[in-house]
N, C-alpha and C positions, 0 to 999 in steps of 0.2 A: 674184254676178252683177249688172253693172249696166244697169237696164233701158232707158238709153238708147243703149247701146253693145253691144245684141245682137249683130254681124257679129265684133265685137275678140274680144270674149268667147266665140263659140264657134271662132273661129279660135286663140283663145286655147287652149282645150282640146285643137283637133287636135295642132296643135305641141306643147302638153305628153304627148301622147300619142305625138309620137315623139322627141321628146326622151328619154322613158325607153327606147323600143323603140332607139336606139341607144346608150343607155348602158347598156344590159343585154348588147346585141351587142360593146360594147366590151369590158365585162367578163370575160366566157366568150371573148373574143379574148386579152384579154392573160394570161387563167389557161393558156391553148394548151384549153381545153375547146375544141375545134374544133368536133363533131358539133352541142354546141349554138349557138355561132357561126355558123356554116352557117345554122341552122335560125335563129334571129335575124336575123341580114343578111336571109335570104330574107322573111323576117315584117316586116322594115324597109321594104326595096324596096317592096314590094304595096304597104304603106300610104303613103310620100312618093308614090308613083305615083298612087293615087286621089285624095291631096290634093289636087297639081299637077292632075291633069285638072277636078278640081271649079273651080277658081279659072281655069283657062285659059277653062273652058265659062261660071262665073256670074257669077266677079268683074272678071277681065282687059276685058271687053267694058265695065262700066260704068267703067272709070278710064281707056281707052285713047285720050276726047280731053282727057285732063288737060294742060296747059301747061307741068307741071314732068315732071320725068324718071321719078318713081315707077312710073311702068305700067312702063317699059323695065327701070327697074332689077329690077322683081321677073320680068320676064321673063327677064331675063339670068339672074336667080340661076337660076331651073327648067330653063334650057338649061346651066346649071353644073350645076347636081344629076344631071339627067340624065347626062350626059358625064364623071361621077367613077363612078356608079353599074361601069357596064361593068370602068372600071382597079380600081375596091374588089373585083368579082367575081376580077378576074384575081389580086390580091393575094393575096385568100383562097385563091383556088387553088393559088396559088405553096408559102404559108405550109403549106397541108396536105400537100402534095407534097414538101414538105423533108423530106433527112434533118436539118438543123440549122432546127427549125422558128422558132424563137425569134430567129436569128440574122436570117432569112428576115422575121421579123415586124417588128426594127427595122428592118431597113432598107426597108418599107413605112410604116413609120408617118408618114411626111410625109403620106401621101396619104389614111389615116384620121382625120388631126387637120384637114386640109384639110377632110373634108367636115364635120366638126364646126362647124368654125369658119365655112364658108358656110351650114350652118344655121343659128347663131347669130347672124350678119349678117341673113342672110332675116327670121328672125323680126323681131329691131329695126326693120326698113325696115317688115314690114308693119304690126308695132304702134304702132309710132311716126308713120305717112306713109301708110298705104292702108286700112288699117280704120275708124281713127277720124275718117277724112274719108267714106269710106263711111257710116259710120253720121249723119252730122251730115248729108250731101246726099241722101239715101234716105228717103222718105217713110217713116214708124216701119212701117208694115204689113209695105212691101216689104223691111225692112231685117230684119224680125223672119222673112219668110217663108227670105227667104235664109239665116239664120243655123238653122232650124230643119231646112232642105233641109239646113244642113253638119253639124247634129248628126246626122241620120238617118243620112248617109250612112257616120258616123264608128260609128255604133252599128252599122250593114252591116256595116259591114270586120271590126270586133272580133269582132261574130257568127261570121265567116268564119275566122277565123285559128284 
């Protein structure tokens, strides 16, 4: 943990936190374990959903009169994430509802590598362009309160799951 970059660092964590929750959903996706699939995706959803609402509510506000494009671009990723969300449900529905489930599941998988790959984009943009300018323009107090408000919250959710 580096203590001058408390906001990267525990944004760092949330995102490793669902980096696994979706590579665990991928996995029980592509064995056709469906029931746990299901139960994964729905455990994924929850938690990009709190992440996103947390950053719309504490971080989005202090980047949004930045001059370069970063508030936008990280806005656009969460109204991307949001709006795969819905077609990844209808997929898996598809996929469990098949008699040829497998068949069913290639010919979805553009649309679960997509959302992989705009998480992977999200994260670069944030840790590269909005955290670490956060943490450098945030008074150390405020930058440590916020980043301690995102682990709590991270700790909430897990609680919850």
């Amino acid at each position: 943990m580096n203590p001058s970059a408390p906001l990267s660092d525990a944004n760092q964590r949330w995102h490793h936190f669902l980096d696994n929750g979706y590579q665990q959903f991928l996995e029980s996706l592509t064995a056709l374990e469906l029931a746990d699939a299901r139960q994964q995706w729905q455990q994924f959803k929850q938690s990009l959903s709190a992440h996103i609402a947390f950053e719309q509510e504490h971080i989005e506000p202090l980047a949004q009169d930045w001059e370069d494009n970063i508030h936008k671009l990280v806005q656009s990723d969460h109204l991307i994430l949001d709006r795969l969300m819905p077609r990844l449900d209808k997929a898996l529905s598809a996929i469990a509802q098949s008699t040829q489930p497998r068949s069913e599941l290639v010919r979805s998988l553009d649309s679960f590598i997509k959302m992989r790959n705009v998480l992977v984009h999200h994260d670069l943009r944030e840790m590269e362009q909005l955290y670490p300018v956060l943490d450098q323009q945030l008074d150390k107090s405020q930058a440590s309160k916020l980043a301690q408000a995102m682990d709590e919250q991270l700790a909430r959710h897990t609680d919850q799951l």
